[in-house]
N, C-alpha and C positions, 0 to 999 in steps of 0.2 A: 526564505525557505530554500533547501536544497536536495539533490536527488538522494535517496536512501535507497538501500537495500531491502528487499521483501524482507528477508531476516532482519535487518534490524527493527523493522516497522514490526514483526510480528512479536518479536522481544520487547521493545516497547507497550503492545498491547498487552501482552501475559497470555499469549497463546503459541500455541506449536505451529510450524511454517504450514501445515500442511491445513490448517483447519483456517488458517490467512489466507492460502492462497482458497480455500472454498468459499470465504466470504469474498472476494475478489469476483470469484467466476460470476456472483448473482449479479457484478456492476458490469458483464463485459462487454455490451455493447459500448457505453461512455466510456471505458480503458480503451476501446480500439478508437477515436476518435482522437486519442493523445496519442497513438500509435504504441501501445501498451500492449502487449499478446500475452497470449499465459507461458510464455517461455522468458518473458523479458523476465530479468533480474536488480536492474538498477532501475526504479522509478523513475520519471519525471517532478519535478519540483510541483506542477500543476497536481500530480496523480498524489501526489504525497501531501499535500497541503486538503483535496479533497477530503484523502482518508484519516489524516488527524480529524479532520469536524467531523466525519459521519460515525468514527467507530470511538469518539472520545479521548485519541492518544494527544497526551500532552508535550507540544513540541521542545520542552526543558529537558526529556527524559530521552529526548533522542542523541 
């Protein structure tokens, strides 16, 4: 696994950045723990490995 982009994780998913990043806000205590803020842009390989298993994106399509 490697860092991605909110955009492309949210292209991945089949949703618009903006409704990404709202599913984002409900996890943001465990994102600030990776040191993840609602301004970072480039994921963590940890933050981006969680969100493929919790929201279903398949890591082929990233």
């Amino acid at each position: 696994m490697k860092s991605y982009l909110k955009s492309e994780l949210a292209r991945a998913a089949g949703v618009s950045c903006s409704t990404f990043k709202r599913w984002l806000r409900q996890q943001s205590e465990m994102f600030c723990q990776w040191g993840v803020t609602p301004r970072t842009q480039l994921l963590p390989p940890v933050a981006v490995q969680w969100i493929c298993n919790a929201y279903g994106i398949d890591e082929g399509e990233l």
